[in-house]
Wavefront OBJ file of the C-alpha trace (Angstrom):
o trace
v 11.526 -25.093 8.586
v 11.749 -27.989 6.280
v 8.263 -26.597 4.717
v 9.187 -23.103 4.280
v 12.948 -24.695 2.606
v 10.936 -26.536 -0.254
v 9.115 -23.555 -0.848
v 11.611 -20.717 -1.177
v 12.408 -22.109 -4.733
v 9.042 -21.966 -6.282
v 8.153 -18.702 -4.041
v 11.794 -17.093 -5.915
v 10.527 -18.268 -9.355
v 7.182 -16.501 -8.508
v 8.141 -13.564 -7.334
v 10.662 -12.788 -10.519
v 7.467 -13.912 -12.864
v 5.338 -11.307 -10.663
v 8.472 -8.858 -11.305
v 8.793 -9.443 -14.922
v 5.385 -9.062 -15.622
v 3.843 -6.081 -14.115
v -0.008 -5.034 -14.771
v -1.681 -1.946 -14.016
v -4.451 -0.991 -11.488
v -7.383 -2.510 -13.258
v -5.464 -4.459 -15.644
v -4.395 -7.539 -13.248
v -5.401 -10.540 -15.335
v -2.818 -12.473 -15.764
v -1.066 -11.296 -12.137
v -4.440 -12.900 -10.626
v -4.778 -16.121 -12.903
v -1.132 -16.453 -11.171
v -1.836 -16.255 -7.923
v -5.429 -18.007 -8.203
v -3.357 -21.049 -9.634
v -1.244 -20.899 -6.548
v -4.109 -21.106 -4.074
v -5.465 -24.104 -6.152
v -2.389 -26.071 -6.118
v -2.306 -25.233 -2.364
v -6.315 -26.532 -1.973
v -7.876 -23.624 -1.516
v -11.030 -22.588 -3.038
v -11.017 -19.959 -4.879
v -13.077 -17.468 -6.488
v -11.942 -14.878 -9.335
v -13.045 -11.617 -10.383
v -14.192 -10.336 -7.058
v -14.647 -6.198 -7.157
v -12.746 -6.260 -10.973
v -9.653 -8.903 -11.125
v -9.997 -9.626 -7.524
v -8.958 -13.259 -5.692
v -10.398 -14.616 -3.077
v -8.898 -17.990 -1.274
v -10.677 -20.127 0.968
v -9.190 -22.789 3.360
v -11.504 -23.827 6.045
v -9.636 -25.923 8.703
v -12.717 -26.795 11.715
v -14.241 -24.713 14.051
v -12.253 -21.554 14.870
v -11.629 -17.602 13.783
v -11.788 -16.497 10.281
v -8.935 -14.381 9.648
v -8.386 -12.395 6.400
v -4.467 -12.084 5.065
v -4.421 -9.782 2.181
v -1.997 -8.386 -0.698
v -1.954 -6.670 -3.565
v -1.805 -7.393 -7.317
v -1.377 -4.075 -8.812
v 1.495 -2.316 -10.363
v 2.837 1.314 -11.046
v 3.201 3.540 -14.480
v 7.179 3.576 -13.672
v 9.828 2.679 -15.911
v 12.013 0.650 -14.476
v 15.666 1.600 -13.984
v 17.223 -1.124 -11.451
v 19.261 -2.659 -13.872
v 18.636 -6.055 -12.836
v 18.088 -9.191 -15.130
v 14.480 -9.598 -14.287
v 13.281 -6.248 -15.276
v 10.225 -5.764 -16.464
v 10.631 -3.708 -20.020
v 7.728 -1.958 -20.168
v 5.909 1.324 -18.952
v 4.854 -0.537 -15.384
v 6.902 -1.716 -12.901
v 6.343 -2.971 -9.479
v 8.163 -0.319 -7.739
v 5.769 -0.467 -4.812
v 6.828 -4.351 -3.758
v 3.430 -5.362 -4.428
v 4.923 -8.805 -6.161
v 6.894 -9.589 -2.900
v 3.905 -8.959 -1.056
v 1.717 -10.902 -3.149
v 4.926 -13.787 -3.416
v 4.840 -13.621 0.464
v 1.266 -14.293 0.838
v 1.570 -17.181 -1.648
v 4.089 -18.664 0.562
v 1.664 -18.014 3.893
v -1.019 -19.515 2.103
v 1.095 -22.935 1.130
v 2.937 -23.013 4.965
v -0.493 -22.836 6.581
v -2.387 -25.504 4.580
v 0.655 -27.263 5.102
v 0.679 -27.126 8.604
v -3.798 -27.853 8.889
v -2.842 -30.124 11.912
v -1.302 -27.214 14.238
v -4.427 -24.992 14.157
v -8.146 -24.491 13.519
v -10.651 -21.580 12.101
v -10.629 -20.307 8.233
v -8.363 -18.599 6.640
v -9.376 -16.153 3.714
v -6.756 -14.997 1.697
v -7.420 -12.274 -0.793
v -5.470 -10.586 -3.822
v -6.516 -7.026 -4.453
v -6.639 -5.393 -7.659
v -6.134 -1.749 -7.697
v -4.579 -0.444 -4.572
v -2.282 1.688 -6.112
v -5.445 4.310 -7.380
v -7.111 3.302 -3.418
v -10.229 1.485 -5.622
v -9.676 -1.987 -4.717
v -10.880 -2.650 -1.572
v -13.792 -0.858 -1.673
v -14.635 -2.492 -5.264
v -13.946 -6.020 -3.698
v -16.182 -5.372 -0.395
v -19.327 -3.531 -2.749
v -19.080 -6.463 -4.469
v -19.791 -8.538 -1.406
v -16.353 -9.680 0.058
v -17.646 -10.357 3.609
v -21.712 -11.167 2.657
v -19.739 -14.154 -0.074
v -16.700 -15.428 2.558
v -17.634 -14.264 6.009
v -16.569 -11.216 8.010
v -13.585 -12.323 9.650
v -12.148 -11.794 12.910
v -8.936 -10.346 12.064
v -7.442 -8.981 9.108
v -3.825 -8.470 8.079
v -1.414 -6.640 5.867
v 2.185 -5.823 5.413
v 3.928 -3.945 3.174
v 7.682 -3.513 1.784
v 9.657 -0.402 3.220
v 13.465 0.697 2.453
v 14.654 -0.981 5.904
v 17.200 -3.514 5.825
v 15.706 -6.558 4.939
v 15.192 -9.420 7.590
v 13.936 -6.004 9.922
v 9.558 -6.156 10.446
v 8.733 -2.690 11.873
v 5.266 -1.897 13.878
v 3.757 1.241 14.683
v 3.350 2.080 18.658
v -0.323 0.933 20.163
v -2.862 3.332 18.121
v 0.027 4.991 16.410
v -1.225 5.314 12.854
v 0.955 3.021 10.555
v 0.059 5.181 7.560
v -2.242 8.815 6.667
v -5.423 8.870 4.985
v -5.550 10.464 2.125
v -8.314 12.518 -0.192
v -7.623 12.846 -3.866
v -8.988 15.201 -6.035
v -9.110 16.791 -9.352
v -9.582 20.383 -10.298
v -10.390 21.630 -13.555
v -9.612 25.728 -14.096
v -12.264 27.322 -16.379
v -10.794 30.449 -17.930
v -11.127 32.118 -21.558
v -9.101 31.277 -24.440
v -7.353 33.698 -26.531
v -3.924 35.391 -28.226
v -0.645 35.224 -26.414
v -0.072 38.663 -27.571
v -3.909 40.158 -26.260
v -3.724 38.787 -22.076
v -6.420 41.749 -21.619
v -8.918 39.925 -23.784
v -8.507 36.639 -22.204
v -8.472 34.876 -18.593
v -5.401 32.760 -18.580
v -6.440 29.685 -16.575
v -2.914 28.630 -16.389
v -1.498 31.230 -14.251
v -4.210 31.126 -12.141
v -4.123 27.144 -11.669
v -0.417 28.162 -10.781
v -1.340 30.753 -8.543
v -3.509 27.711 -6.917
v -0.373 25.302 -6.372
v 1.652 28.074 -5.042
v -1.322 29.084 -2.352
v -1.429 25.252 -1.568
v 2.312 25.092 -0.290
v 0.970 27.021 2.654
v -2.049 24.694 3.785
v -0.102 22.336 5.957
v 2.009 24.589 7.957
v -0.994 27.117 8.391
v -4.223 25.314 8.992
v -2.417 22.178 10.863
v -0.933 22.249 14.480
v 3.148 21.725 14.062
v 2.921 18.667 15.647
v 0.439 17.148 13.723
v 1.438 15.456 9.761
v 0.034 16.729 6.725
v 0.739 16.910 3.491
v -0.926 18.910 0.503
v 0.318 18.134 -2.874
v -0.397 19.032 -6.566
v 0.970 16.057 -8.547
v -0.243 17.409 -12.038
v -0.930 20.588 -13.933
v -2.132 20.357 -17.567
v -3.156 23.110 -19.404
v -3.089 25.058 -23.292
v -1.427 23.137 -26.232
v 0.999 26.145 -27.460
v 3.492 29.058 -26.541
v 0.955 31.370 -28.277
v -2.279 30.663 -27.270
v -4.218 31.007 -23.822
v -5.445 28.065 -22.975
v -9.584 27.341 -22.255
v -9.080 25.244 -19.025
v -5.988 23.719 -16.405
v -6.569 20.468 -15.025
v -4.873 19.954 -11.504
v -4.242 16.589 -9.464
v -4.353 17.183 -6.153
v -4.026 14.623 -2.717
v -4.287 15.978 0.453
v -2.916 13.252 3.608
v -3.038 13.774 7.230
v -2.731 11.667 10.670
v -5.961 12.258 11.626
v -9.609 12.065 10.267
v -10.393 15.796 11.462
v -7.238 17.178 9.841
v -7.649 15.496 6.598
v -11.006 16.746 6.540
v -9.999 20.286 7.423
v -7.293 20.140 4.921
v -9.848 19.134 1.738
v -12.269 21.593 2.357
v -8.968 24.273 2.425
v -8.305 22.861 -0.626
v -11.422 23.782 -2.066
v -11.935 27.238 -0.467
v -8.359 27.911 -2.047
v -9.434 26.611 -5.367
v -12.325 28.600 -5.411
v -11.027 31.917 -4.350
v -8.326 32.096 -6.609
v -10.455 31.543 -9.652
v -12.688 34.342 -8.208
v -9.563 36.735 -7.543
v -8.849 35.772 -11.681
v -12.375 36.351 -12.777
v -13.194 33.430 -14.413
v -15.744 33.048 -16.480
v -17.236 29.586 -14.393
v -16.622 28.345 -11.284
v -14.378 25.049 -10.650
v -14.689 22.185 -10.936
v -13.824 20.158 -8.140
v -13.904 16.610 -7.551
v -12.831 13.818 -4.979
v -11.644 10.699 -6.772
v -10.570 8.796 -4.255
v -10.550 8.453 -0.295
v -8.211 6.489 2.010
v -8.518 5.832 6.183
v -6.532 6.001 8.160
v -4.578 2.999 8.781
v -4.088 2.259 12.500
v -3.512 -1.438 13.689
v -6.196 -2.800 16.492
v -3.823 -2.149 19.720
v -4.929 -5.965 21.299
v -4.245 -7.700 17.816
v -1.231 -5.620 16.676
v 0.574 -6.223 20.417
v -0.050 -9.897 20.191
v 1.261 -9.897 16.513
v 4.297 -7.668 17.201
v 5.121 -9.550 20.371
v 5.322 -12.615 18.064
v 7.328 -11.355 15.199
v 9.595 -10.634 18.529
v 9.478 -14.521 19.408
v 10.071 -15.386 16.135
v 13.385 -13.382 15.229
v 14.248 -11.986 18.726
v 14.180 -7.722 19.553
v 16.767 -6.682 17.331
v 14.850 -7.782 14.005
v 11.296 -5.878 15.477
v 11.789 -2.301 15.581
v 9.015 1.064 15.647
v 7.670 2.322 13.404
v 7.048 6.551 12.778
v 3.953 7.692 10.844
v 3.447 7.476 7.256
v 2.535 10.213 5.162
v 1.852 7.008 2.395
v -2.007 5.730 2.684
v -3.138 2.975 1.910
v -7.158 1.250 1.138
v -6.562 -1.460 3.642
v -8.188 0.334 6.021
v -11.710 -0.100 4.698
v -11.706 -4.338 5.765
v -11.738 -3.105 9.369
v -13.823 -1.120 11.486
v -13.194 2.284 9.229
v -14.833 0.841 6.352
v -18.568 -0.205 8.291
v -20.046 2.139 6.393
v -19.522 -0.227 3.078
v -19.447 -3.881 4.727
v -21.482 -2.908 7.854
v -19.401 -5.010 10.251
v -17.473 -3.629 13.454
v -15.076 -5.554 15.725
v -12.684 -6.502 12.985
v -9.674 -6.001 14.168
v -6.891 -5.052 11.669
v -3.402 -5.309 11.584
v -0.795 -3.492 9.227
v 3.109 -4.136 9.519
v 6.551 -3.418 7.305
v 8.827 -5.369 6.572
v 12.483 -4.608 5.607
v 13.195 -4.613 1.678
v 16.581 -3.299 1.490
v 19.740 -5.399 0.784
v 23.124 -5.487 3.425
v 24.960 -4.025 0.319
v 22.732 -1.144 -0.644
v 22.073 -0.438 2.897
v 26.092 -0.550 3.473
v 26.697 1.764 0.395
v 23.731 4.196 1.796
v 25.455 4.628 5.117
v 28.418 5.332 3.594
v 30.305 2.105 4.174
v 31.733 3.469 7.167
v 34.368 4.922 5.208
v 33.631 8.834 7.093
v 32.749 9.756 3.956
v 29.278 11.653 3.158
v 26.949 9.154 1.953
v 25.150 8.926 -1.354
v 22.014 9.136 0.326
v 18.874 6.955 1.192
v 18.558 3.383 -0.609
v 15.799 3.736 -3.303
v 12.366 3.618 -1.349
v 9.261 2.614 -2.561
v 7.920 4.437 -6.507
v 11.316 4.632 -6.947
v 12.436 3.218 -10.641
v 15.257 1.877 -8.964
v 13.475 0.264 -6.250
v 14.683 -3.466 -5.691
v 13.547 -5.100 -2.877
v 16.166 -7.980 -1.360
v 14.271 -11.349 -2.619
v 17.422 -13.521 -0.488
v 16.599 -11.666 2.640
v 13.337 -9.880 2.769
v 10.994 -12.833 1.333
v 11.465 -15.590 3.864
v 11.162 -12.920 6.359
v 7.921 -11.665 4.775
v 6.482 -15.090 4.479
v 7.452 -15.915 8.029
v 6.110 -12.519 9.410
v 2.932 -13.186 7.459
v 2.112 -16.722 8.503
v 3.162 -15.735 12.054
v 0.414 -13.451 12.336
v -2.071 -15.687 10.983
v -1.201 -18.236 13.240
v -1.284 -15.676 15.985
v -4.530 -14.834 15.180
v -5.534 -18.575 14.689
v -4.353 -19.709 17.830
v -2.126 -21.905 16.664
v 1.310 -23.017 18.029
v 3.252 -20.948 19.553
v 6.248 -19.406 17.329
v 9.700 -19.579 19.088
v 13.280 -17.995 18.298
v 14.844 -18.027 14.607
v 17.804 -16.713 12.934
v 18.016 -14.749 9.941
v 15.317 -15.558 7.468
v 13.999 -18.245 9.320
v 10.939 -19.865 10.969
v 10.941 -20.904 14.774
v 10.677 -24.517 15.553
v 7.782 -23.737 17.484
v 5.476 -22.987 13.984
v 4.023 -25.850 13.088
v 5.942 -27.847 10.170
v 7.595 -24.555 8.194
l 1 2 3 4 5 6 7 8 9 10 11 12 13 14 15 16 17 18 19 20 21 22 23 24 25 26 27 28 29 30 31 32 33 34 35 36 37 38 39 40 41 42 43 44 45 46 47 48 49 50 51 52 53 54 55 56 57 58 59 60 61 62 63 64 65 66 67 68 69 70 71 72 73 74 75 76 77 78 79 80 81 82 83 84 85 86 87 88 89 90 91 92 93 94 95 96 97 98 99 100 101 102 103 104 105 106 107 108 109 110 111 112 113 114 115 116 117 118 119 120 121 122 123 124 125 126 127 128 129 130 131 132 133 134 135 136 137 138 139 140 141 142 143 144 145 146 147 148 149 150 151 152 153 154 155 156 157 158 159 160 161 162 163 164 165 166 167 168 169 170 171 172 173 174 175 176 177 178 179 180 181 182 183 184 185 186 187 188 189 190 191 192 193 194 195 196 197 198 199 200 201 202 203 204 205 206 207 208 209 210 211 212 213 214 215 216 217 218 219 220 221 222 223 224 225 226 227 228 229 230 231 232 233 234 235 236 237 238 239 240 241 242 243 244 245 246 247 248 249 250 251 252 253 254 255 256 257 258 259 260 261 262 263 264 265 266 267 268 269 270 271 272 273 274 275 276 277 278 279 280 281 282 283 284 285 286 287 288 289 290 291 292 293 294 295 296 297 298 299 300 301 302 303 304 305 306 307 308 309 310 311 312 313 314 315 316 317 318 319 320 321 322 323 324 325 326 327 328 329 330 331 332 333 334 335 336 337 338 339 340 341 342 343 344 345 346 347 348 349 350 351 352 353 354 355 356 357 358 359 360 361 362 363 364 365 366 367 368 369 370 371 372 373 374 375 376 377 378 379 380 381 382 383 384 385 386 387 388 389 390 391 392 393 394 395 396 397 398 399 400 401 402 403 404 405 406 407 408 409 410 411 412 413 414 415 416 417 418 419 420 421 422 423 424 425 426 427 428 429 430 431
């Protein structure tokens, strides 16, 4: 407790540096110097510019498991809109709570190297560039993640959600935490011409619209009801005046579903939807269609995940542990555990994803209505939100303490007991 007490200072100041100064996916230099200067002050060795702007932490403590905790360093094109003195000015914000988890894993990383003498194995602790665009992880384990620091035993995540913060959430045993997800873009061929002469042209614009309206019905037709799926088109570009047809429309398009099978169905729907509606237009070429990016599905291991939910339980007690529903959000962690063997060629790694509770007692209050039996104003601003905000007071000692936890769960270390709000357990070694 002590440990984690002499930390939250430093651990505040980092976070509202992280906060301040947001970089894009692909872009995280100076987020990573940050956090690779952490892990060296902590002893750690560390290695930089692993898969683009990646970190990589090493802390080897005696014979025992390797476990793998992991954040992210990434930001979002968002213009921020909380209002709050640490806002970052520019066109990226961190309206994902990537800087609280990275801020939480700093903290982890200092409790546990702290606290050497209460376990033994190696931890690896890695920042990942470029989660937000679902390159990272694959970029970091192409360019030889486990062959470099060893395929570890267990590997863990958690992420901010709009729950009240001190609150960790887990997904039921082989519940997916979050969808996979297939993203795609489409380009429209059609032939250019005069506003006022349609008949002499093939307008790829209406038919690209034609294409987003068709899409609306993918999910409730070609998915069972109870099943989750969602089909989006996020972007539609296309002609550069009121009085010309345009040559080409350029669609962004991500599919996400529960299951491998359905998101798999749902892609190749896509594409047979694409396709025939360029073909009902007649135009002059067929699509183009390509997949950009591909997510898992992100399940936790049901051995690993019940021993780490049963101690976030220990730690705060029931009421702070609650379920978890699917996720129609995805996510690249995934691909460090068994549904990424086809890049690091490892199986048996068993990984574990959790939330934890970003939202304030005030905003939540205010959300709910303040009990006044008025309607409420509706949700508190979730994640990609501009006015997302997560609770740094409440939800980062909780995140640090739900992330070293696990590690220690994993480790075999001491056994966590009870805490209040916030807090560690006596039983975790020295925090």
């Amino acid at each position: 407790m002590a440990a984690l007490k002499e930390l939250l200072r430093p651990l505040v100041a980092f976070y509202l540096d992280l906060h301040r100064n947001p970089e894009l996916s692909g872009s995280e230099s100076r987020t990573a110097a940050r956090f690779a200067g952490w892990l060296e002050g902590e002893g750690y060795d560390v290695a930089r510019g692993v898969g683009g702007h990646g970190v990589v932490g090493v802390l080897r403590n005696g014979d025992g498991p390797r476990v793998m905790l992991r954040a992210e360093l990434d930001a979002l094109p968002v213009r921020e809109r909380t209002g709050l003195a640490y806002a970052s000015e520019g066109p990226a914000m961190h309206a994902c709570g990537h800087d609280m988890h990275l801020a939480a894993l700093a903290g982890a990383a200092s409790l546990l190297a702290r606290a050497a003498g209460g376990w033994r194995g190696t931890v690896v602790v890695v920042g990942q560039p470029a989660e937000e665009t679902l390159e990272g992880a694959r970029a970091m384990l192409r360019d030889g993640l486990y062959e470099r620091f060893g395929v570890p035993a267990a590997a863990l995540a958690q992420h901010t959600a709009p729950l009240p913060a001190g609150m960790v959430a887990h997904a039921g045993e082989s519940v997916p935490v979050l969808a996979g997800s297939a993203g795609m873009e489409v380009v429209v061929h059609g032939r250019g011409g005069h506003a006022g002469a349609p008949h002499l042209a093939v307008d790829p614009l209406v038919t690209a619209a034609a294409v987003v309206m068709r899409l609306q019905g993918l999910a409730a037709r070609e998915t069972a009801p109870a099943e989750q799926a969602v089909v989006n088109a996020g972007s539609l570009h296309a002609g550069s005046g009121s009085n010309v047809i345009a040559e080409r429309a350029e669609l962004g398009i991500t599919v996400r579903a529960q299951t491998q099978a359905s998101l798999e169905r749902l892609t190749a729907a896509v594409e047979r939807t694409v396709s025939a509606e360029c073909a009902a237009a007649g135009c002059p070429r067929e699509p183009e269609i390509r997949i950009v990016s591909r997510s898992p599905v992100t399940v936790s291991d049901p051995e690993t995940g019940a021993a780490v939910r049963e101690a976030h339980r220990r730690l705060y007690g029931p009421e702070r542990v609650c379920g978890w529903l699917p996720s129609a959000a995805t996510e690249d962690f995934a691909l460090y555990g068994d549904a990424g063997a086809g890049l690091h060629g490892a199986t048996g790694i068993a990984a574990v994803y959790w939330m934890v509770g970003a939202t304030g007692a005030r905003e939540w209050s205010r959300a709910s209505g303040n009990g006044s039996g008025q309607p409420p104003p509706g949700p508190p601003p979730g994640n990609h939100s501009p006015r997302f905000a997560p609770d740094v007071r409440t939800g980062l000692p909780t995140a640090v303490t739900a992330m070293t936890t696990a590690a220690l769960t994993c480790l075999g270390g001491a056994e966590p007991g009870g805490a209040g709000p916030g807090g560690a357990g006596p039983g975790v070694p020295a925090l």
